[in-house]
C-alpha positions in Angstrom: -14.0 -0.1 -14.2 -15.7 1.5 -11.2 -14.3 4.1 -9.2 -11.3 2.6 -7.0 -12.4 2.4 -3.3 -9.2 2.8 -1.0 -9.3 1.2 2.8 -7.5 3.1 5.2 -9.4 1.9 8.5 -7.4 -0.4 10.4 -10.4 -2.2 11.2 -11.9 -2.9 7.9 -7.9 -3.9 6.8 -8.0 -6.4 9.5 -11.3 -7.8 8.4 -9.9 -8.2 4.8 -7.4 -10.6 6.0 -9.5 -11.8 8.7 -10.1 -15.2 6.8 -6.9 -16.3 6.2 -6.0 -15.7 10.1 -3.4 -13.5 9.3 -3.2 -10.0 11.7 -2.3 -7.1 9.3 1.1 -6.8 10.2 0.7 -2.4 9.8 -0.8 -0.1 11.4 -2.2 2.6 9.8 -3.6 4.7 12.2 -0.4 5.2 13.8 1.2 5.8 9.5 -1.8 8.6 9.0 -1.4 10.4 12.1 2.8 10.4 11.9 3.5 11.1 8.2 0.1 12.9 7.6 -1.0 14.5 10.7 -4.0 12.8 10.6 -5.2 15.2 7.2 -5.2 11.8 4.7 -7.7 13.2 2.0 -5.8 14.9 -0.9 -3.6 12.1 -0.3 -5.6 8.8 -0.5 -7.6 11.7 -3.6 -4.1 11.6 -5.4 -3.5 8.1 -4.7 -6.7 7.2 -6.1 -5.9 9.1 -9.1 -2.9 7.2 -9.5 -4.2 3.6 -8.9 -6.7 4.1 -11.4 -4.9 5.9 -14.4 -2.2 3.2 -13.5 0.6 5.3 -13.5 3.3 4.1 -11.2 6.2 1.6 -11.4 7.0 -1.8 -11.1 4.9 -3.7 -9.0 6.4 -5.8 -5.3 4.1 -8.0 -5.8 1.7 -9.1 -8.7 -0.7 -12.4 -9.0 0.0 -14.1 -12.5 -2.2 -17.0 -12.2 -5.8 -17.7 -13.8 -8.6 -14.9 -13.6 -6.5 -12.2 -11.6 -3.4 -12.3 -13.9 -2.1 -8.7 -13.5 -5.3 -7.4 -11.4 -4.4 -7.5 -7.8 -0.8 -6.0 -6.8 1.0 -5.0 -4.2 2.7 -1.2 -5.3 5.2 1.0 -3.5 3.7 4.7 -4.5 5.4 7.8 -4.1 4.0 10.9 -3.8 5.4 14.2 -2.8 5.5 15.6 0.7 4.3 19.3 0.3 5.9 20.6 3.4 9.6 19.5 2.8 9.3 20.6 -1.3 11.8 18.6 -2.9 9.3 16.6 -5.1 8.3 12.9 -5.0 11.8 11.2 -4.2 11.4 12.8 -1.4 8.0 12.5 -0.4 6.0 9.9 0.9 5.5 5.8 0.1 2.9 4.5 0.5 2.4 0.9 -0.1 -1.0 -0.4 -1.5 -2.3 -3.6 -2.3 -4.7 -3.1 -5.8 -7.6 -5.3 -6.8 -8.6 -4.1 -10.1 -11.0 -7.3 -10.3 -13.5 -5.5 -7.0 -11.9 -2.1 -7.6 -10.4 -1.8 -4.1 -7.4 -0.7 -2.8 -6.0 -1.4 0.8 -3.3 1.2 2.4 -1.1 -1.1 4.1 1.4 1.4 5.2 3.2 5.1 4.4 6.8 5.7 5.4 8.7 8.8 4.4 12.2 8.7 3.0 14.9 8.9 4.7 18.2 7.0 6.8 15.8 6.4 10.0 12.8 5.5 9.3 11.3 2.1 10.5 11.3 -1.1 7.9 13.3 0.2 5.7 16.7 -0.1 4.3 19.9 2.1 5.2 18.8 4.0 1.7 15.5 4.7 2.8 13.4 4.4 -0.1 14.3 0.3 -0.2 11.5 -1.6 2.4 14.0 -4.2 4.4 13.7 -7.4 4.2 11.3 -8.4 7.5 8.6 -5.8 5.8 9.5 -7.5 2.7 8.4 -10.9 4.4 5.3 -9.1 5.9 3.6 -8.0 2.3 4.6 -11.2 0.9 3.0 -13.4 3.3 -0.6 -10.5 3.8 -0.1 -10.6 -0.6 -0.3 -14.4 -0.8 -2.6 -14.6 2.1 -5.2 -12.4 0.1 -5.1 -14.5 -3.4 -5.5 -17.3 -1.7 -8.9 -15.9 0.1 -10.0 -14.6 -3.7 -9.6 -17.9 -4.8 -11.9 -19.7 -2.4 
C-alpha cells in the first residue's frame, strides 16, 4: 500500500463523481473554512494517519461485493478540536469515503458536535437521515463508476 492521497478540493471531488452525474452533495470549501479556519493540514496529516493505520470504527458504508470487498468505505472520523480541549467526542467529524484499492481518500464533509449543527441529529454526533440518503446515493454512485 502506497501512501493514502486525501481530496479536499471541491473541484477534483466533483470530478470524481462527475461520471455517474451525480453533484457532490457537500461542500467542502465552505466545511474547511467554518470548522478549520481554512488551516486544514495537521488535520487531513492526522486523518491520513488514521485512514492508513486503519484505526477508526465501524464503517457507514462499506462495498462487500467482488474485487473491493472491504476496500472502499465511507467512515465517520473523529478527531479532536484543539481549541475547545475536551478530546475527540468533542471534536470534529469528518466523513471520508476510502479506496484502499487506488489509495485515495475523498473528504466529503466535517461537522463539529453539537445540538445545532447542520445534517445532523438532535444528538449531534448522529448524521440525519437526508445526509444519510446523500452518502448513500454519492457511496453507491462511486462503486458503480469502479466497476465500469
Amino acid at each position: 500500500m502506497g501512501k493514502m492521497v486525501i481530496y479536499v478540493d471541491q473541484d477534483i471531488i466533483n470530478n470524481l463523481f462527475e461520471k455517474s452525474g451525480v453533484q457532490c452533495p457537500f461542500n467542502i470549501k465552505r466545511d474547511v473554512k467554518e470548522h478549520l479556519k481554512n488551516k486544514e493540514k495537521p488535520y487531513i496529516d492526522e486523518l491520513s494517519a488514521i485512514i492508513e493505520k486503519r484505526v477508526f470504527k465501524k464503517p457507514l458504508f462499506t462495498c462487500r461485493k467482488g474485487d473491493y470487498n472491504g476496500k472502499i468505505s465511507i467512515q465517520k472520523i473523529e478527531i479532536k478540536n484543539p481549541a475547545n480541549k475536551k478530546g475527540k467526542s468533542r471534536g470534529f467529524r469528518f466523513v471520508v469515503l476510502i479506496d484502499y484499492s487506488t489509495d485515495e481518500s475523498v473528504l466529503l464533509t466535517i461537522f463539529a458536535k453539537g445540538k445545532n449543527c447542520p445534517n445532523t441529529k438532535d444528538n449531534g454526533s448522529d448524521l440525519d437521515d437526508d445526509t444519510m440518503n446523500k452518502l448513500k446515493r454519492v457511496f453507491d454512485n462511486y462503486i458503480r463508476i469502479r466497476e465500469i
